[in-house]
N, C-alpha and C positions, 0 to 999 in steps of 0.2 A: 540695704537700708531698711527694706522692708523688716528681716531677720532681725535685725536690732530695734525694733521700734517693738516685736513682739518678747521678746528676750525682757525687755525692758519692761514690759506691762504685762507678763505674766503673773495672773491672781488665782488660779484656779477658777474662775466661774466665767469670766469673756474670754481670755485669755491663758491653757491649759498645758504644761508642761509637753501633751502630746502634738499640739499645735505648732511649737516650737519647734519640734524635734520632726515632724511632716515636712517645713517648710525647710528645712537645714539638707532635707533628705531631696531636695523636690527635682523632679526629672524633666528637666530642660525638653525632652520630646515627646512628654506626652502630655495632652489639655490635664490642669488639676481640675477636680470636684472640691477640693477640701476649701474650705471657709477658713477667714484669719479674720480677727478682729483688730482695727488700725487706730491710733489715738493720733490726732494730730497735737504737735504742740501747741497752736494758735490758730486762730480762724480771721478771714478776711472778708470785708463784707464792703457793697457800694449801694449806694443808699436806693435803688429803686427794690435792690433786694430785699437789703439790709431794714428797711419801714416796715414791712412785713416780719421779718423777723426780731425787732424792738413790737411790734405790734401783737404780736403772739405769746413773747417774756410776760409785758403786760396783763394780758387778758389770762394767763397762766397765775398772774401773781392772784389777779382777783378769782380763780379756779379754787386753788390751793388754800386759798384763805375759805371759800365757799366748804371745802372738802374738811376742816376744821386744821390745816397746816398753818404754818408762817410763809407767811407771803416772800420771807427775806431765803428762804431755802432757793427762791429762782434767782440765780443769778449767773452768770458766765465763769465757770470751774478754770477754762483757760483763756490766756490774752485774746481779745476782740478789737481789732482797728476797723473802724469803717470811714471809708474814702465817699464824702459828697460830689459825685462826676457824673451823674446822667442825668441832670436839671436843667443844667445851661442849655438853652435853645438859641439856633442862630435867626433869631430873628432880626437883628441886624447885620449888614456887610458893608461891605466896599467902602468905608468910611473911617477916619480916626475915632470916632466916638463910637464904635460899634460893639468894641469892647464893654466899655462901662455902660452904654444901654442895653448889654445883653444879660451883665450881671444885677440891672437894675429891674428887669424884667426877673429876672429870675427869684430874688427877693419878694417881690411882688404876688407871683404868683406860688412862694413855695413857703412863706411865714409861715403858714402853721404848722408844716412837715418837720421846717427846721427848729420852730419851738418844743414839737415830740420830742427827736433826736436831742436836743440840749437837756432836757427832761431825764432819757435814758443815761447820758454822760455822767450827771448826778447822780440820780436812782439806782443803777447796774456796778458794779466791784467787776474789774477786768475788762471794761467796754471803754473806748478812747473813740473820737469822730475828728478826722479830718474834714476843716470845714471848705463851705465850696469857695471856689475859683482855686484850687491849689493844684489839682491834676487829676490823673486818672489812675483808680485806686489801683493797676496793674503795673503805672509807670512808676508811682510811689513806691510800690512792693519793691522792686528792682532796684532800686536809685536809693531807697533810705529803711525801709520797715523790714526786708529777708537778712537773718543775721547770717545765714548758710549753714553756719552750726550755734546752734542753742545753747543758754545754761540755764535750765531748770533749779527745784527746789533740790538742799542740800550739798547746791555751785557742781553738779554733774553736766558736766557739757555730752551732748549728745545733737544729731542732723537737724538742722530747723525742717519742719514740717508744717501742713496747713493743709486746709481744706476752707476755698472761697465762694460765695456765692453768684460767680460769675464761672462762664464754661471757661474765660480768658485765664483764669488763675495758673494754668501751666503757664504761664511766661517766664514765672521766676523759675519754673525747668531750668532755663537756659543759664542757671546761676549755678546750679547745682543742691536746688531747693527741691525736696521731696513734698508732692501734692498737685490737687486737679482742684477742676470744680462740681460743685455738687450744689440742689436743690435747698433753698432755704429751712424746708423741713428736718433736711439730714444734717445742713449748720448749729440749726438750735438746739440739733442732739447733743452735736459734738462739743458743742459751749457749757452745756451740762453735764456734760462728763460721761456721756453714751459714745462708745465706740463704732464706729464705720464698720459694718461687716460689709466683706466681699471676695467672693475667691480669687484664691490664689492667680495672678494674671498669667497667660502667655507674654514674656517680653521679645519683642522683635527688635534686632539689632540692625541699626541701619547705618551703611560704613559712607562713609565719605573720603574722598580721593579728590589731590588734586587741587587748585586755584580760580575761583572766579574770572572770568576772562574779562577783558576790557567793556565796558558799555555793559557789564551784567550786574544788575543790584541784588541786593538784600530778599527786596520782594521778589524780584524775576524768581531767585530762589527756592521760596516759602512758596511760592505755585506753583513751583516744578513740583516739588518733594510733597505737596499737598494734592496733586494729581497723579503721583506714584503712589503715596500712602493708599488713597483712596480705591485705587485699583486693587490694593492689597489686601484689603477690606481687615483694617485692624479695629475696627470697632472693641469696644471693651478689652482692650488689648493696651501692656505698655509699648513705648516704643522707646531707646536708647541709640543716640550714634556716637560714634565711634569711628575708631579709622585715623589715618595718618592727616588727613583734611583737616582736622580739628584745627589744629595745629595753627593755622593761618586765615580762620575764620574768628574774627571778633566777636568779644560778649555780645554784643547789639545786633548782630545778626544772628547771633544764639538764640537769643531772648526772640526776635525777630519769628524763626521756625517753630522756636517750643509756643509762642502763644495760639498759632494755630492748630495744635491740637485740636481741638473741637472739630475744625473742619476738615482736617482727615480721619475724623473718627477716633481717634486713641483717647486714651482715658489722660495717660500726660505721653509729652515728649521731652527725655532727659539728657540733660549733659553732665558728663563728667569734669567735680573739679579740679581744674587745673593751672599751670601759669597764667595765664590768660582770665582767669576766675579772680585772682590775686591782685593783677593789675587793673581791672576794673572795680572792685572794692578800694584801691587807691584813690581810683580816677574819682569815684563818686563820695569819698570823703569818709570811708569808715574809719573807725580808728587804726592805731598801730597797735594795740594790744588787741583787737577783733580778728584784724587780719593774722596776726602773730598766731592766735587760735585754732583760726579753720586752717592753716597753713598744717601747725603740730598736728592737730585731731586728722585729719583726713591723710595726711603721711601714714599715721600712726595705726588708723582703721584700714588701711590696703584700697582709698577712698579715691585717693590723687592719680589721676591720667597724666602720663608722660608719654611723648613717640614712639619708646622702648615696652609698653603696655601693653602685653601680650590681647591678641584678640580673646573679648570673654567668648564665649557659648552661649547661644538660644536659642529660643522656643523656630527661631526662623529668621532671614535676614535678607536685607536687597543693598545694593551698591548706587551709587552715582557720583559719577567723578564728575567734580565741579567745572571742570572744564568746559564741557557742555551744557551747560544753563546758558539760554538767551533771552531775550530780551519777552517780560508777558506781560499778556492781561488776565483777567478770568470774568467769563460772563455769560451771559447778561444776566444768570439769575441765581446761580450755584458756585459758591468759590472754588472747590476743586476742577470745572471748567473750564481747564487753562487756553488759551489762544497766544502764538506765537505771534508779536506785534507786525513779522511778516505777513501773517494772514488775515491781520485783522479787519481789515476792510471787508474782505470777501466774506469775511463769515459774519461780519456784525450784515451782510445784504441778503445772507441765508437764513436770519436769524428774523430781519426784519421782511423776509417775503414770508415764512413761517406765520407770523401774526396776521400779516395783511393778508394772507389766504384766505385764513380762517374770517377773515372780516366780510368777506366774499365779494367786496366792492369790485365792479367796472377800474373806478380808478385805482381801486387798491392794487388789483392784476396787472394796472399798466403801471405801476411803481415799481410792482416787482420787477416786472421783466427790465427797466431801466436800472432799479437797482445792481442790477446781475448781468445788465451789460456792463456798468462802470467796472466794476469789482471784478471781470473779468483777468486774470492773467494777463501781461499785456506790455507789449515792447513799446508803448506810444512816449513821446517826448512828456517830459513837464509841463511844459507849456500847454500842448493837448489836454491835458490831467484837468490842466487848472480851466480851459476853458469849458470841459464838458461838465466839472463841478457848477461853473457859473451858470450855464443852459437849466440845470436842474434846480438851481435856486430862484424860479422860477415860480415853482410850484409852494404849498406851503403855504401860513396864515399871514399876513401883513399883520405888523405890530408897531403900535407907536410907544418908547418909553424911554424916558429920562432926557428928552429931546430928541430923541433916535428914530429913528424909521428905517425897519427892517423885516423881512419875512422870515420866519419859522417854519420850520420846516422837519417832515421823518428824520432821523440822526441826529438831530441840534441833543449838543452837552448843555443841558440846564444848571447842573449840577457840577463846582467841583471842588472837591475840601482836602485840603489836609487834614487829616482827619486820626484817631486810632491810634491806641498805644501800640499799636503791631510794629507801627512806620515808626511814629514820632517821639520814640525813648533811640533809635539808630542815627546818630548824630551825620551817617556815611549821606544817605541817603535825604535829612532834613537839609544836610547844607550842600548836596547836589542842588535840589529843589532851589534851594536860594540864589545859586550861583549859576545856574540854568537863566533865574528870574533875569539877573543881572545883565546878561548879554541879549538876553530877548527885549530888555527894557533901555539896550543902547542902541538898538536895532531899530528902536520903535513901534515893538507889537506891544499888545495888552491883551488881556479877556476880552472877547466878544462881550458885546453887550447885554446878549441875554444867559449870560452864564453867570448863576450865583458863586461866585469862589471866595471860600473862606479858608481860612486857618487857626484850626484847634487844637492845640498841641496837648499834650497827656503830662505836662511838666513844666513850669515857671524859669527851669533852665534852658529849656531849648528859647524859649526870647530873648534869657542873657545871651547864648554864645550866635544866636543871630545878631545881636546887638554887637558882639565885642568883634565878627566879622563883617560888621558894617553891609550885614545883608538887608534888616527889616526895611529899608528905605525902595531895595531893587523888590523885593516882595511884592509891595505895597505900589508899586508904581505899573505893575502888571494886573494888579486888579485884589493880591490876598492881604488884607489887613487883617490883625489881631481879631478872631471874635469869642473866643472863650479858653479858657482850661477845661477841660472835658473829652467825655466820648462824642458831644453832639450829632456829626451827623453818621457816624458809624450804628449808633447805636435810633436810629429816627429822628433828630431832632434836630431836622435840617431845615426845621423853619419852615414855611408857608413861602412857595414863590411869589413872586411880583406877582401883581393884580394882572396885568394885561400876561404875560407870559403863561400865567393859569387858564387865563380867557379862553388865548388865541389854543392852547393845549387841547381841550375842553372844545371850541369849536371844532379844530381842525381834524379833530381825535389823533392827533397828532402819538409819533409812537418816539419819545424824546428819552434822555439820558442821565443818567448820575454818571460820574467817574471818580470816587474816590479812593484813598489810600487805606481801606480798613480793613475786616476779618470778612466783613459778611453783605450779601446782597442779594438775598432773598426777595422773593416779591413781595410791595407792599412796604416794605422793611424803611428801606430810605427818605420815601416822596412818597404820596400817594398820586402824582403824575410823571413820575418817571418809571414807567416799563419795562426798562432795560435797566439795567446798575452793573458797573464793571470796577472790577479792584484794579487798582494800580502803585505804582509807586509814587510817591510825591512829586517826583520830576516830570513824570509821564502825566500827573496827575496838570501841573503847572501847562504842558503841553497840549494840552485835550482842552485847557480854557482858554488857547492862544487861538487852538483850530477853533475852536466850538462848535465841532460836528464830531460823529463816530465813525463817517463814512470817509476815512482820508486813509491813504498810505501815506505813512510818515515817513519812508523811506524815502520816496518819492514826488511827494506833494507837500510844498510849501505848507509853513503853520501860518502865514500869512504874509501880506506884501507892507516891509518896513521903507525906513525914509529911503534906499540904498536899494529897493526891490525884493522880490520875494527873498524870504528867511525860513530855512529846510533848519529839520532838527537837528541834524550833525553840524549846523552850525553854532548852536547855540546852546550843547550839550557838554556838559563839563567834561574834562578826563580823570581819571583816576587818582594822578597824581597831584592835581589841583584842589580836586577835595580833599585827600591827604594832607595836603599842606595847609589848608583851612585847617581843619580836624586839631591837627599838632597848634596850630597859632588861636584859636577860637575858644576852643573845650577844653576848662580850666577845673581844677579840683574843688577849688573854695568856691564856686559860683554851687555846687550841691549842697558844702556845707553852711551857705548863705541862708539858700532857699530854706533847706531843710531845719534849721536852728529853732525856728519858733512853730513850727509844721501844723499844731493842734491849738493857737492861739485862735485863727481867724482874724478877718477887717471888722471895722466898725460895726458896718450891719450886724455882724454875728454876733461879735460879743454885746451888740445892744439887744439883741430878742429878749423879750419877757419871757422868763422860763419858768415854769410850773413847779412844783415842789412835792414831796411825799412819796410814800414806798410803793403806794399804789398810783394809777393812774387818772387821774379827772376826765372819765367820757366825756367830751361836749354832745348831746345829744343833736344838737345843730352842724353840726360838723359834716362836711363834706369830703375829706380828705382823711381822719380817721377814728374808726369805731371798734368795737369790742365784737370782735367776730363767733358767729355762732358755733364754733367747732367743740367748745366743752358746755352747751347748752343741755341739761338735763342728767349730765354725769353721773356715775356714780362710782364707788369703788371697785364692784366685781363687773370686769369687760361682759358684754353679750355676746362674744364668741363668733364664730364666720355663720352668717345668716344667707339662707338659700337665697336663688337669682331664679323667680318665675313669671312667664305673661313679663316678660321686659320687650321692651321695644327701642328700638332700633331711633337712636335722636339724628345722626348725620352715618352716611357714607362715602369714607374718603377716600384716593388712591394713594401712589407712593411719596415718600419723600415732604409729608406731612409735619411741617417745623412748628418748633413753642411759639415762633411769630404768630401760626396761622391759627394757634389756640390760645394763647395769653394773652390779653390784652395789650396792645404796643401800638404807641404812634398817637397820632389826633382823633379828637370824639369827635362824630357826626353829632350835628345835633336833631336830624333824624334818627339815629341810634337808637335801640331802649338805654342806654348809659346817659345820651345826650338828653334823651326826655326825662331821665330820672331827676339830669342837674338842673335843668328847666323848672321842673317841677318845686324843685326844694329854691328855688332863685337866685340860680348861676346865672349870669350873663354870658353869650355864647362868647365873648373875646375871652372869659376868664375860665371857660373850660380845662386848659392844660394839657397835659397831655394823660395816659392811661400810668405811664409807668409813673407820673408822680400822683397816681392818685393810689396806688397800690395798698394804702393803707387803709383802704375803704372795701368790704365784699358787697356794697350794694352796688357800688360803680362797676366792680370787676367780675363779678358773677356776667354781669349784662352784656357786657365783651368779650366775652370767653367762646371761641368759634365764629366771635366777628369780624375776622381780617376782609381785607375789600378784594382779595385776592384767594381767597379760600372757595374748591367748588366739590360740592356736596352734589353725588351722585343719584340723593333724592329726588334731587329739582333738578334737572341737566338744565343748561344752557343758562342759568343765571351765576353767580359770581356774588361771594359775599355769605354772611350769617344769615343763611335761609336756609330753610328744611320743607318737610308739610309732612302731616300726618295718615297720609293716604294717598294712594295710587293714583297720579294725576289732578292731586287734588291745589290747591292754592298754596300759594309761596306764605308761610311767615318768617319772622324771627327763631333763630334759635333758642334766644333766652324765651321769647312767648310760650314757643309749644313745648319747653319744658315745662314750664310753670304751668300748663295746663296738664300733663303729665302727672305734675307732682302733686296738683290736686284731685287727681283720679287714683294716687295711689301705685301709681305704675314706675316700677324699676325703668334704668335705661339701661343700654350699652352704646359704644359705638365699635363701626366696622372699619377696617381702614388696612391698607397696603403692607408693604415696606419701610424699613427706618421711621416708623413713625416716632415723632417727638425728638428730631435731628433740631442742632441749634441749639441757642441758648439755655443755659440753667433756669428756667425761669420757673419757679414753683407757682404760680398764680395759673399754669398750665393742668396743673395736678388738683391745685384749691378751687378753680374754678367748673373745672369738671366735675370736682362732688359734691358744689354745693348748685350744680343743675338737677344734681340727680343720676348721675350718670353709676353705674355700678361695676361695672365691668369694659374693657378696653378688648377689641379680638382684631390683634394686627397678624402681619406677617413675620414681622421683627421690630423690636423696638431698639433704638438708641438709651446707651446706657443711661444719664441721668433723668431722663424722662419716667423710665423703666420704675426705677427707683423711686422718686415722688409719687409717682400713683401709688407705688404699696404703703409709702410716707402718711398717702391719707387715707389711707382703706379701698383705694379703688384696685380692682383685682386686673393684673395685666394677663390675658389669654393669647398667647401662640397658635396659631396654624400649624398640622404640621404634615412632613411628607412633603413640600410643596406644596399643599395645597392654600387657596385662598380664597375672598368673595368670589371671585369668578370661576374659578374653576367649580366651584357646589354651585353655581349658580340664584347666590342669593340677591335678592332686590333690595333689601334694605324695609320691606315693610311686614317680614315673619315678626310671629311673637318667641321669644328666646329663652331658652330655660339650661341654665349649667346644670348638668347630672352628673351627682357626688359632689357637689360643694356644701359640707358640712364638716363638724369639728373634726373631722378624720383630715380633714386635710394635711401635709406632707411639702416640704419644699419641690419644686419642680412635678409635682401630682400628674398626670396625665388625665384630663376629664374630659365628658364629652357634651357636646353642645347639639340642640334639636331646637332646628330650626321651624315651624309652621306656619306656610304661608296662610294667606287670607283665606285659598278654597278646601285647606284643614290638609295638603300633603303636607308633610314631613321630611325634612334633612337632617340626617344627624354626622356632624363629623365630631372626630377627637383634635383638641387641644391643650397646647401646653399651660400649665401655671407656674408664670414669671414670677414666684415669690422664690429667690433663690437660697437662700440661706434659713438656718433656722430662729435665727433674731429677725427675720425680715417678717417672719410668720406668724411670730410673738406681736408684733408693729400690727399685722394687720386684723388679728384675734381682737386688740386691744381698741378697734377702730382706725388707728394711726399711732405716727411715731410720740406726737405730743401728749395724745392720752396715755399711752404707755409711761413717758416717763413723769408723767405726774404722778401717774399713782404710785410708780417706785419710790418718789421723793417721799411723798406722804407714806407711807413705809415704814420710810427709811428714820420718819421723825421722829 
């Protein structure tokens, strides 16, 4: 697919006959060097991305007009959909009306964003906005917007392709759609007509054997093969399976594997199409002449997987027969951390003596040791089980709420959603979840009381074919009512808990839980008082709010005592053949092509905003959500070229496994924050705050939270937690964003120092934008994660490698030398080898060599030019 996308776009200047004829030759066992330039045919964007990139079109238009260009030269060269789905906030639950006061909040606090976007839908040629409450831009890809093969200008049908501003964008992998996700800087290229450089990938082929066994889902799945991947270390790597497995494993749990990509590192995860590709394009209502298409084309191309498909060759390959998948979780802070739900009590007691160690409490040490006697192995009856649970419920904060009186306590589930286009586009697994609901809600359990449980589906159909299986009522009776269409709490936006459940948290320091069904759970990420967060399946998910602890074997310890006595999960666990038979009577074709019919019209709200007008944009200089970013301030035609790095200092020192969460702004404003004081200042009220990612069209809000996550810890200041630094050895804690600005008025370059996999996680370009507009110049990791990688050189930030092994500790740096690159000048070279001298405070010297992540030689050009955006300005104007 790749080979055809180059064949296709061969120009002589991005794309060069020799290119072609490299990649045709390419030797499956050895790493390539060689660079290819990739066009996608369409770009996908969701809207926390997507504001920033309508945000930058913008301020380019008024650039290009500044530069003496026509403003109308910016526009998106190929198709642009963008899905509104990370706004809804669950700020309502457990109620019929939660729904509509969450999409009424959401209106509320998101008019002006959504007045921009209506703004670009007129202003922009190829841009189209799915408005909000309609899903989640990954489950729409899948269900209605991925054609699988494309017809282009002059009716040449050729692979649908794409590159989205979300890392989720592999899910339509699982369709047989070529593309990943990438940084909104390398979106706005691609919408312009800039090709993707990257070398040529290793593909790793990953076979699958074999049948899911009884009791194993979808998700138990995507954590196995997500903690094989991982081990595999396919970082910037494709990945493809294959294998006679295929065969018997559903699109939805296709799509299911390929969305986690991101979090086993690969760049995507592909399937081939095949029968199974054909009859979900029925199911979801595409045409008879669509289907008819990809059906001939992919025959015809040697494209179509059948059982008789000889194995291809690659770069390298691992097996897992499905057989063996059981039952997981993954936690409490990393999705590839899988736990086998057999063990999971023990290790959520290893997990939580771990923290209360470190807390170094009297009583914390005697939690531990009780935790870790429960959790012991152990032949004691149920009955036992349950009464040494109740001895320990003992301990823990009394809470009074919504009549209730109850203690809180270490392991309490706060948290538990349906949540995430991973889970909730796999109809297997939604209507287990529902049919789980159903028997636990004849039985007589419900949610504990202190567990938020909501349900956010990624699609407007999974409500129909709950409705047409007469599930929403069994749902809803156990405690999950309707609260949005969206990412919500997958992606932060899981609300604010109850006032007394924050309290009693907050008093007790309680070490409490999320459990939902999503991609990611990272610290900080979910709650900012849930400590722990574990993926799960929906079913499992339904389970965790029945216990509302972490600390239970489910094998063995009731999920609680119904009118009939305790109720264990095996009893109230669907079978296989019961969901099946939902599945076939529930999930109907017209109900997508229902949903899908009017997709871009919107409800009332939408199409009532006052929407702005003209080629250009109307700054509101009042505006708090969004402004005309300083990145082409001063411009000019001829780039200033790669400018030396001297006397830089050192902003933060991080360790491994350093995600876009712990740098991009994401989640809720303090309003002790400098962001929160910003909005104070300009006269936000602290309820109307919002959150970071809807403010993204703002650099004064997101400069200010950029290295503020409340879980980020900077090796400058040990022992505090959060966007703090200081500027000297032992000296006093600030803000991040302070002591840059005190930096930047002195004149002084920065860098940061930092681990392993830094910039693992999300796509999030505001990771990369808000790094350079601290001042930060240069990045010296151990290794970087691919799209992270990428946007720093997007905005001119220089990514440095370590190399040999070596890293901050091993040279022994502290974090308060002053730092000078030697040979960073126009000589520079893709991958350069430079060396870094380090001088501490009492004038000795370190010098080690590192690598320069500019991989390519378009990547080099990007950062000659300042970034990817000045670059292609001045080619447009050029070009005029």
């Amino acid at each position: 697919m790749l080979l055809e996308n180059l064949l296709r776009g061969e120009d002589g200047a991005f794309v060069k006959r020799a290119d072609v004829e490299a990649l045709a030759r390419w030797n499956v066992a050895a790493p390539s060097e060689k660079e290819v330039a990739y066009r996608p045919a369409r770009v996908l964007l969701q809207d926390f991305t997507g504001v920033p990139c309508v945000v930058d079109l913008a301020a380019m238009r008024d650039a290009i007009t500044a530069l003496g260009g026509d403003a109308q030269r910016i526009n998106p060269l190929q198709p642009v959909d963008l899905v509104i789905d990370h706004s809804v906030q669950a700020d309502e639950y457990g109620t019929p009306q939660a729904f509509l006061e969450n999409v009424s909040f959401e209106f509320e606090r998101n008019q002006e964003r959504y007045r921009f976007l209506r703004w670009g839908q007129s202003a922009f040629r190829n841009f189209s906005v799915v408005p909000p409450g309609t899903g989640i831009c990954h489950q729409v890809n899948l269900e209605y917007l991925a054609r699988v093969v494309f017809v282009g200008d002059g009716n040449v049908a050729y692979p649908d392709s794409l590159v989205g501003t979300d890392s989720h964008t592999t899910m339509v992998n699982g369709l047989g759609v070529f593309g990943w996700g990438v940084g909104g800087i390398e979106a706005e290229a691609a919408m312009l007509g800039q090709p993707l450089s990257m070398l040529v990938p290793d593909v790793v082929g990953f076979k699958l054997t074999g049948k899911l066994p009884a009791g194993a889902t979808a998700t138990d799945l995507v954590l196995t093969v997500t903690e094989m991947l991982r081990k595999k270390k396919v970082v910037g790597k494709f990945v493809e399976y294959y294998g006679t497995g295929l065969s018997g494993l559903p699109l939805a749990d296709r799509a299911t594997i390929a969305n986690m990509a991101p979090e086993y590192g690969a760049t995507m995860g592909f399937f081939p199409v095949d029968e199974e590709t054909l009859k979900y394009l029925r199911l979801t209502g595409r045409s008879a002449e669509q289907i008819a298409l990809v059906e001939a084309y992919t025959k015809a191309q040697g494209l179509f997987r059948t059982d008789a498909t000889p194995d291809p060759v690659y770069s390298d390959t691992l097996e897992l027969d499905l057989s063996t998948v059981e039952p997981s979780i993954a936690g409490p802070r990393r999705p590839q951390d899988r736990i086998p739900l057999r063990q999971s009590k023990e290790l959520f007691a290893t997990h939580l003596g771990e923290v209360l160690a470190k807390a170094g409490s009297a009583a914390g040490k005697a939690e531990i040791h009780a935790a870790k006697e429960v959790s012991a192995p152990t032949e004691l009856a149920e009955s036992a089980v349950a009464t040494v649970t109740a001895e320990q419920e003992a301990d823990g904060v009394e809470v009074e709420y919504n009549g209730q009186t109850f203690r809180l306590r270490n392991g309490a589930v706060v948290i538990a959603a349906i949540t995430s286009c991973t889970n909730t586009s796999n109809p297997s697994v939604m209507l287990g979840a529902g049919l789980l609901a159903r028997k636990a809600a004849a039985k007589g359990l419900k949610a504990k009381p202190w567990v938020k449980s909501t349900l956010s589906p990624g699609s407007r159909v999974v409500t129909d074919y709950y409705e047409k299986a007469d599930l929403m009522k069994d749902l809803e009776a156990v405690g999950f009512y309707l609260a949005g269409y969206g990412c919500m709490t997958c992606i932060g936006n899981s609300g604010p808990l109850p006032d007394p459940i924050a309290a009693a948290v907050e008093k007790g320091k309680l070490v409490v839980s999320a459990v939902l069904s999503g991609n990611r759970n990272f610290e900080g990420r979910v709650n900012p008082h849930t400590r722990f967060n574990y993926l799960a399946s929906p079913m499992l998910v339904v389970a965790y709010a029945l216990a509302g602890r972490m600390d239970i074997d489910l094998e063995r310890e009731p999920l609680g005592v119904g009118a009939q006595g305790p109720v264990f999960l095996r009893d109230v666990w669907p079978t296989p053949q019961e969901i099946q038979d939902t599945i076939l009577q529930a999930v109907k074709g017209e109900m997508f092509a229902r949903q899908y019919a009017n997709v871009f019209e919107g409800d009332e709200q939408w199409r009532a905003l006052d929407v702005p007008t003209g080629d250009t944009y109307a700054w509101d200089p009042n505006s708090t959500y969004v402004a005309n970013p300083p990145y082409f301030e001063g411009m000019t035609m001829a780039p200033k070229g790669v400018a030396p790095i001297a006397g830089a200092r050192c902003l933060a020192m991080l360790g491994d496994s350093i995600t876009t969460d712990h740098i991009s702004p994401a989640g809720n404003i303090s309003a002790a924050s400098p962001a929160g004081k910003w909005l104070i200042a300009h006269g936000v009220k602290t309820r109307e705050f919002n959150s970071y990612g809807a403010r993204r069209g703002h650099h004064e809000v997101m400069m200010r939270g950029t290295f503020a996550n409340i879980r980020l810890r900077n090796e400058l200041v040990p022992g505090t937690e959060g966007g703090w630094t200081t500027t000297e050895p032992g000296g006093d804690a600030v803000s991040i964003y302070d002591a840059a600005m005190q930096y930047q008025q002195q004149g002084t370059p920065l860098v940061i120092v930092a681990g392993k996999e830094y910039g693992t996680g999300s796509s999030r370009d505001w990771a990369a934008k808000g790094t350079v507009l601290l001042g930060v110049r240069a990045v010296i990791a151990e290794s970087f994660e691919r799209i992270h990688r990428s946007n720093l050189v997007g905005m001119g930030v220089l990514p440095l490698e370590f190399t040999n092994g070596e890293s901050r500790t091993s040279h022994g740096l502290t974090g308060f030398e002053t730092y000078e690159i030697v040979g960073l000048d126009d000589t520079l070279t893709p991958r350069k080898r430079l060396t870094v001298k380090a001088t501490a405070p009492d004038g000795s010297v370190k010098s080690f060599e590192v690598l320069a992540r500019i991989d390519t030689p378009e990547e080099l050009s990007y950062f000659k030019h300042g970034g990817i955006l000045p670059y292609v300005l001045r080619s447009l104007v050029k070009r005029a």
